[in-house]
N, C-alpha and C positions, 0 to 999 in steps of 0.2 A: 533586377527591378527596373535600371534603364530601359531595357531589351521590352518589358511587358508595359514599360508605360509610352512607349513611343509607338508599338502597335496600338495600342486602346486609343490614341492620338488619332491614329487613320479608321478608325471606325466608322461609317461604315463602309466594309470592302465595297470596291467596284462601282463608286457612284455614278458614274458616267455608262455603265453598263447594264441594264434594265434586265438585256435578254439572259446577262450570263449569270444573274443575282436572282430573279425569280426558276431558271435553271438548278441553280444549285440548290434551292429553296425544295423545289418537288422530287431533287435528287434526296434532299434529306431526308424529308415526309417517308419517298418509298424505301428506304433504308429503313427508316424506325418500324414501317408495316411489319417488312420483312423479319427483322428482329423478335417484334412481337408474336408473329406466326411459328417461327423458328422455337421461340422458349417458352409457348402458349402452353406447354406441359409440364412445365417446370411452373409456373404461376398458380396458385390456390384462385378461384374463384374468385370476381369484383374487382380486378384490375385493368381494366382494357385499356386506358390509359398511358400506362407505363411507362413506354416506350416513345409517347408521342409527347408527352412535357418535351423533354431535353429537345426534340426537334423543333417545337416553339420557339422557345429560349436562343439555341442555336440560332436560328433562322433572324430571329429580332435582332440578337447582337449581333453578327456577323456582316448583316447585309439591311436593317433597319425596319423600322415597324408596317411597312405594307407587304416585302416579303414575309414578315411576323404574322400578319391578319393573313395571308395567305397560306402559310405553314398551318394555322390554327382551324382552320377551313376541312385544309383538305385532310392534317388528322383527326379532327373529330370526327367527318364522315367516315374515313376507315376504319373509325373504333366503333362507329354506332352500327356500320355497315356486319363490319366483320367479326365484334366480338362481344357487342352487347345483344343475351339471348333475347330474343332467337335470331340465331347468327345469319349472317346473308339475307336481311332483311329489314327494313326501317321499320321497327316498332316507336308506336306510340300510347305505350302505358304508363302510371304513375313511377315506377320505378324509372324508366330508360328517359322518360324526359327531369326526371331528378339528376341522376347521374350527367344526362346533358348540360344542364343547370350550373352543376359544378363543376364542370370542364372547361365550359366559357368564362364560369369567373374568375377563376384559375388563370386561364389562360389569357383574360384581359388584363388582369393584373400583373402577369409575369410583362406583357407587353409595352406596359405602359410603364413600369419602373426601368427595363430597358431603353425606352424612350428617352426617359428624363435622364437617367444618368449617363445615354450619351448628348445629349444636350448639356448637361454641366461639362461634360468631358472639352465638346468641343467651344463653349465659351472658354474655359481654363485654357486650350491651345488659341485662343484667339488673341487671350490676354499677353500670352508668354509669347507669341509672337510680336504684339503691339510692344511690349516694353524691350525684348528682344531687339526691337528699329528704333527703339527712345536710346538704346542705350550703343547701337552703332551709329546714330544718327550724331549722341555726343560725342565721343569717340572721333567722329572725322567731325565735328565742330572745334573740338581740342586741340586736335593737329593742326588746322588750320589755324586756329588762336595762336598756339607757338610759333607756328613760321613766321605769321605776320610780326607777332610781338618780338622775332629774333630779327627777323627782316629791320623793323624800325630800327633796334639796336643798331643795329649794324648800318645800316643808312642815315644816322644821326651821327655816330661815330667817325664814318664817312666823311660827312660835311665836315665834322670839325676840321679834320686832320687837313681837309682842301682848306678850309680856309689858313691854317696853320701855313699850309703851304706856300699859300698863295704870299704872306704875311713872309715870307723865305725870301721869295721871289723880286717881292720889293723891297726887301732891305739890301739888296745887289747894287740898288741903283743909288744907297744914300752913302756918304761918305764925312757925315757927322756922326764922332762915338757916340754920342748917347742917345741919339734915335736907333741908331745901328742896334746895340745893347739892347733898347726897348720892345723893339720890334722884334728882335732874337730871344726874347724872353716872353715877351707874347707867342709868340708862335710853338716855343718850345713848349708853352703851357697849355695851349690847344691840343697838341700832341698827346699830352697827358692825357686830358679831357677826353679825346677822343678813345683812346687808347683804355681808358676808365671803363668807357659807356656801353663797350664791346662786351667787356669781362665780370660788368656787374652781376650779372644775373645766369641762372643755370636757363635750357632750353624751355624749361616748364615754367619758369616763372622765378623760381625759388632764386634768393639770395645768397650769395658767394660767399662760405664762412672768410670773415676776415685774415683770417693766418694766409689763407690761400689768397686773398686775392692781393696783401702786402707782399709776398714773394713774390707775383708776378709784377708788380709796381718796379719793386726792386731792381728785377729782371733787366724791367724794359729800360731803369734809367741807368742803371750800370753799363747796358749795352750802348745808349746813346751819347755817353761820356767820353769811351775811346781812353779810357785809362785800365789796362788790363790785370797791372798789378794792384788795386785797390779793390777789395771781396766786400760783400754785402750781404750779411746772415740776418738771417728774422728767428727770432725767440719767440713765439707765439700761443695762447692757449686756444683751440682748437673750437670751442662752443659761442664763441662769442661773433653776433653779425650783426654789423651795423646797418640801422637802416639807410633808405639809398641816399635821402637828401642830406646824411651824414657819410657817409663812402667816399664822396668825388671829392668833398674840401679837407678828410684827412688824408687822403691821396696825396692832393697838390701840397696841403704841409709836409707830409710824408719826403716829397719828391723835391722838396725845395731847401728842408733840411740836408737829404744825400746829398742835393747840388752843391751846397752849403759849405758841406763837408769836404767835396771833393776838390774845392777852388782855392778853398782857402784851408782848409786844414790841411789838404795834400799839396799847394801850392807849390811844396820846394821839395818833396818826397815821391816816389815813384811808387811807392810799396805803401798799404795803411790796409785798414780792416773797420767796417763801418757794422754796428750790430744795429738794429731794428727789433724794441720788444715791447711787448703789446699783454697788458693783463689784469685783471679784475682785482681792485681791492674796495671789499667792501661793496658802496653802492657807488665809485667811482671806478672808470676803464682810464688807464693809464699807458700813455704811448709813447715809447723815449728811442732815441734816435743817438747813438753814441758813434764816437768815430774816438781813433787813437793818436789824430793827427797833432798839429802844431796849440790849437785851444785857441780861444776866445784872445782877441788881443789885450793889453794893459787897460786898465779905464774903459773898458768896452761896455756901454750903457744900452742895452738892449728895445729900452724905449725912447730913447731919441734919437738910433738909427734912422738910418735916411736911408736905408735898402730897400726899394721897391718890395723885394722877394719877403722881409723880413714884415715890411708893415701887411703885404697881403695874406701872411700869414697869421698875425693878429686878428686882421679882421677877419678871416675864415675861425678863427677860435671862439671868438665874440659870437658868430653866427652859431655857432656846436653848443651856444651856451658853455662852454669851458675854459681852460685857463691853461697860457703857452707861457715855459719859460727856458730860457738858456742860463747852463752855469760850463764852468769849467771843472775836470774830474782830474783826477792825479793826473792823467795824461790823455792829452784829447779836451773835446768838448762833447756837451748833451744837452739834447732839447728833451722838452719833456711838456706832452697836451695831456690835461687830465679832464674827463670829459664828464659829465652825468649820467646813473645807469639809463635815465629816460632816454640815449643816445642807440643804444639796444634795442634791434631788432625785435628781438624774443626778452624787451624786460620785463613784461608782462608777469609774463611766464615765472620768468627766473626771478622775482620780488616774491612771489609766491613760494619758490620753493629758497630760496637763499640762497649767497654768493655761494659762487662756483669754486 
């Protein structure tokens, strides 16, 4: 069916070729004579005809309707010539110009419906070629959309990280601890930032299920720690993604808890085990951050801390519309964000169908 509709696509043969199209034309004509003459004993009277339709027909479809008006020409003459009696002669009585009558309107009409249906033929390949370029045209519009839109990533991510850098660079030259500190915690947090803005999003647009993109959080801050004996596991449910202007500031709580963890829960310990779990209850996503370390100090009041890292984690919770809190657990301490389903990617969606 492909095979016969991508020929009927190129119809009519030979456009560009006049001589070899009206050629084949009067090759066919004298084919049907021949035929005709060949089986003219085998025919019962009143058919002279016969043989010269399909060369018509042929003629029109094949190679288009003025070889068709010329196929129909020159077999009528042969039928009125050669085999309407009395034969080998152009009569003109009531019978032979009847029979003529019917042959031309026969054959105008066999003509003219070949016309038309390759005229639909060839608007239909006109069309499927037009949408055929709509739809390569979007195609490399697409490609191009991602590179750019991975390009920005990546070149926003970029700056951050230089300017984190740069923010490295001058704290070399200060030799006051708590600008030292400030600026080492600024910059560390750019790094994030930057490190973020790379891994939010897949090539095409689409957003990073969360489970993946907190392991590679993880990753990156366990590697920047330089404490090899301290693991960092994520417990994750797999369907849940956060939208992006909610991504980058559970991140930095994310990241600021492990830091957390690691300075002061492991401060006198070499070895420790940090879990990271993340999961739907209800219409609230709940994000907790355990470590097995040393726990929360005595009297330890979590809102009138004076820890840079602790109050900008607040207000990144305040910002998520949700609520951060720290406790102590048998052993170890936990933070713990609980956020709103509106914080959801796809809560749309999932309000509609119910918690996961």
């Amino acid at each position: 069916m492909n095979s016969l509709s991508r020929f009927t696509e190129r119809l009519p043969l030979l456009p560009g070729k006049p001589a070899v199209q009206y050629g084949s034309t009067l090759a066919l004509c004298l084919l049907a004579l021949w035929l005709r003459w060949a089986l003219d004993s085998a025919f019962p009277p009143g058919y002279p005809f016969l043989t010269f339709f399909p060369a018509v027909i042929l003629s029109s479809f094949l190679f288009g309707p003025r070889p068709g008006i010329l196929a129909a020409l020159l077999c009528g003459i042969f039928a009125w010539y050669v085999f309407i009696p009395p034969r080998m002669a152009f009569a003109f009585d009531h019978g032979t110009l009847t029979a003529m009558a019917f042959y031309i309107g026969v054959v105008v009409v066999d003509i003219a419906l070949v016309h038309f249906m390759q005229a639909a033929n060839a608007r239909l390949h006109q069309a499927r070629e037009e949408v055929r370029q709509l739809a390569e045209e979007r195609h490399r519009l697409a490609e191009r959309s991602e590179l750019l839109f991975q390009e920005m990533q990546h070149r926003v991510g970029n700056n951050l990280q230089m300017v984190g850098a740069v923010l490295s660079l001058q704290m070399r030259h200060l030799t006051e601890p708590t600008a030292r500190r400030a600026l080492s915690d600024a910059a560390a947090r750019l790094q994030v930032i930057g490190n973020i803005q790379r891994q939010l999003y897949h090539q095409d647009g689409r957003l990073v299920p969360l489970d993946r993109f907190l392991r590679e959080v993880c990753a990156k801050t366990m590697a920047s720690s330089a404490r090899p004996g301290i693991t960092c596991a994520v417990e994750a449910a797999g369907d849940i993604t956060l939208r992006p202007d909610s991504a980058v500031p559970v991140a930095l709580i994310v990241t600021e808890a492990i830091a957390n963890a690691i300075e002061h829960g492991f401060a006198e310990r070499p070895q420790g085990a940090i879990t990271v779990r993340l999961a739907r209850t209800g219409t609230v996503v709940v994000l907790q951050v355990e470590d097995d370390g040393l726990g929360l100090p005595a009297g330890f009041d979590p809102a009138s801390a004076d820890s840079i890292g602790l109050r900008i984690s607040r207000v990144l919770s305040q910002q998520l519309e949700g609520e951060i809190a720290l406790e102590n657990r048998e052993s170890g301490a936990r933070m713990t964000l609980s956020l709103p389903l509106s914080r959801l990617a796809n809560a749309e969606g999932d309000a509609a169908g119910g918690p996961a």
